[in-house]
C-alpha positions, 0 to 999 in steps of 0.5 A, a space after each residue: 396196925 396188923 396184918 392178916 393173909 388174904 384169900 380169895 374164893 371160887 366164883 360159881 360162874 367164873 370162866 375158869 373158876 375151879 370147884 373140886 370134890 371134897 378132899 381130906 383135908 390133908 391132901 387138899 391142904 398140900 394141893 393149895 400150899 403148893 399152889 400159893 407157894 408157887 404163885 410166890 416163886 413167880 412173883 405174885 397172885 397167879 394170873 387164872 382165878 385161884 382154886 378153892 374147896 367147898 363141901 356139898 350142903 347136907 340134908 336140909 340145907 340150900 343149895 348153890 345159887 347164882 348171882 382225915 387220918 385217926 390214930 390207931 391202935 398200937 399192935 395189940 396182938 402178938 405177931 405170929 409168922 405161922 399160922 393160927 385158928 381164930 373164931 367169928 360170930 356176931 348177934 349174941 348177948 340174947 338172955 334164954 337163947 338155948 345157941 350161946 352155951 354151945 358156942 362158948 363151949 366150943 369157944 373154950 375147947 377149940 381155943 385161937 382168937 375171938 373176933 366179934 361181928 356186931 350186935 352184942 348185947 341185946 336189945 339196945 345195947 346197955 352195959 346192964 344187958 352186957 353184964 346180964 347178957 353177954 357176960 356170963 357165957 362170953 365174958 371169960 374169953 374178952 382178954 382174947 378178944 376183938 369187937 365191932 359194934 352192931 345196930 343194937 349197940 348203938 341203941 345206947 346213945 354213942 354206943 356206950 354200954 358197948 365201948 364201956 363193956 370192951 374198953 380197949 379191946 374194940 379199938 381206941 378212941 370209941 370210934 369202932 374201927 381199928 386194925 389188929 395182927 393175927 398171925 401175918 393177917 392184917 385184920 380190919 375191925 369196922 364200923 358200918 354204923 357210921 359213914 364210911 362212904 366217900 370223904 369220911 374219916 373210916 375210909 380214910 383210916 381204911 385207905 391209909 392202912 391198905 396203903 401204909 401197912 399192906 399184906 398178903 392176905 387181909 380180911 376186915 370184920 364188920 356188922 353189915 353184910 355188902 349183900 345177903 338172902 336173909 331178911 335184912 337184906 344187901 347195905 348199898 352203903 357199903 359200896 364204896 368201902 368194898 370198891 376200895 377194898 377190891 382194888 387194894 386186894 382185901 381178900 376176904 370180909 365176915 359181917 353178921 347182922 342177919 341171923 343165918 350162915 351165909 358163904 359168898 363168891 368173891 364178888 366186885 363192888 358192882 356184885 358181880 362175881 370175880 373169881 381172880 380179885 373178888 372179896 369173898 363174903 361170909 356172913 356168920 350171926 350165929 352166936 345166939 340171937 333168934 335165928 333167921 331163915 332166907 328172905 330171897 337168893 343173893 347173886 353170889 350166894 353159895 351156901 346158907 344155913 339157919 343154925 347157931 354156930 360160929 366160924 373157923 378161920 385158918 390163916 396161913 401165911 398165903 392162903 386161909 381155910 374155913 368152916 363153918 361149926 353148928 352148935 354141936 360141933 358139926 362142921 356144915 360148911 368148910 373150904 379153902 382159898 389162896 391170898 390175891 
């Protein structure tokens, strides 16, 4: 199984939570480097929520608001000690949409590792709709890619179109959960389809990777966002996974579902924010479905946007950096956390 850096990021309403101007992101890189390098000298997280850098919405965007175990895959990405780049989006595969060719061309020209948040292959999820869909402007990159599935796949009995369509690059045994490596990450591939509430097998797999393979910083990707202000709204059921994710120090989650960008403070399975343990959420389905705009103000959310696009994710060793990419290339959100 692998293993990825977690981070942690800014509580709106943590006591202590530190929220700076927007930096270059050289000198704001050098300030959190040295802080998660010295939280490593003295032997761990450090003991005051950890700081974090966050932009400032542009013109026309929100603002700020506050509130048994199953085999797994054998390491299927390559262990890099560094750092690297990869790219998250979910809710693509939508024939016409004018969101997907952008994003495929930044794809190609920003390069790293693709990680694939659910709902693939619009509408229900058939290998013909992969093929007619998906396939033509995402197709070229699946070597370099990771997927979990969505609601639409699984308008296909089973899934099949989409474990038929991705083989062995969504994870073995047609479960649709699996953990891979990406640089000294450990990467949780979910299913929020199925059960994975108290006594199931995927919270047992989750339990067991946590448990027998732990890593700095972690981060699991899957389709149901724990909360949200877009229409489809919070998953309750995903309750108990995040409670076990926060007290295994999982740092950070994407999921997709609804069709907007959404950053998240780090919050606790009650939803209450916690600035020094709390996963942060981001929510990115961005990549070509019929854009959402919001339906309500989640406790925790920080920034929003309507916009197709697709997320960075820089993973250090200790820390990760994001931004968020609209369909031109424009960054419209970005920061910076260190691991728990």
């Amino acid at each position: 199984m692998k293993e990825l850096p977690q981070l942690s990021g800014p509580g709106l309403r943590g006591i202590y939570s530190i929220m700076w101007p927007r930096l270059p992101r050289t000198v704001a890189l050098t300030i959190v480097i040295g802080s998660a390098v010295a939280a490593a000298w003295c032997g761990g997280s450090p003991a005051s929520p950890t700081p974090s850098v966050a932009v400032t919405p542009g013109p026309g965007e929100a603002p700020p608001v506050n509130g048994s175990p199953v085999e797994t895959a054998p390491a299927p990405l390559p262990t890099n000690p560094g750092s690297t780049w990869i790219n998250i989006f979910g809710d693509t595969g939508w024939c016409g949409s004018p969101g997907m060719r952008p994003v495929a061309r930044m794809l190609a020209e920003l390069g790293g590792d693709v990680f694939l948040a659910g709902d693939l292959a619009y509408d229900n999820g058939t290998i013909e709709e992969f093929q007619r869909c998906f396939d033509p402007d995402f197709g070229r990159f699946k070597s370099r890619s990771w997927a979990a599935p969505g609601n639409h796949d699984y308008q296909t009995p089973n899934a099949n179109g989409y474990f038929n369509y991705f083989g062995d690059r969504a994870g073995p045994n047609r479960l649709g959960y699996y953990a891979v490596r990406s640089s000294a990450w450990k990467v949780l591939m979910l299913n929020s389809n199925v059960p994975i509430g108290r006594g199931t097998a995927q919270l047992e797999f989750v339990r067991q990777e946590l448990q027998r393979d732990p890593a700095r910083c972690t981060l699991a990707v899957m389709h149901h966002p724990f909360d949200s202000s877009g229409p489809n709204g919070p998953s309750p059921a995903l309750r108990d996974l995040w409670e076990l994710m926060y007290d295994a120090g999982v740092d950070l989650v994407v999921a997709g579902h609804d069709h907007l960008y959404e950053r998240h403070a780090p919050m606790d399975a009650s939803l209450k924010a916690d600035p020094v343990r709390g996963i942060r959420l981001l929510i990115a389905g961005t990549g070509g479905a019929a854009l959402y705009g919001t339906a309500r103000a989640a406790v925790n959310s920080e920034f929003r946007v309507s916009v197709y696009g697709l997320l960075r994710l820089h993973l250090e060793p200790a820390l990760y950096e994001w931004e968020f990419r609209d369909q031109n290339g424009a960054i419209r959100d970005n920061g910076l956390n260190i691991c728990h």
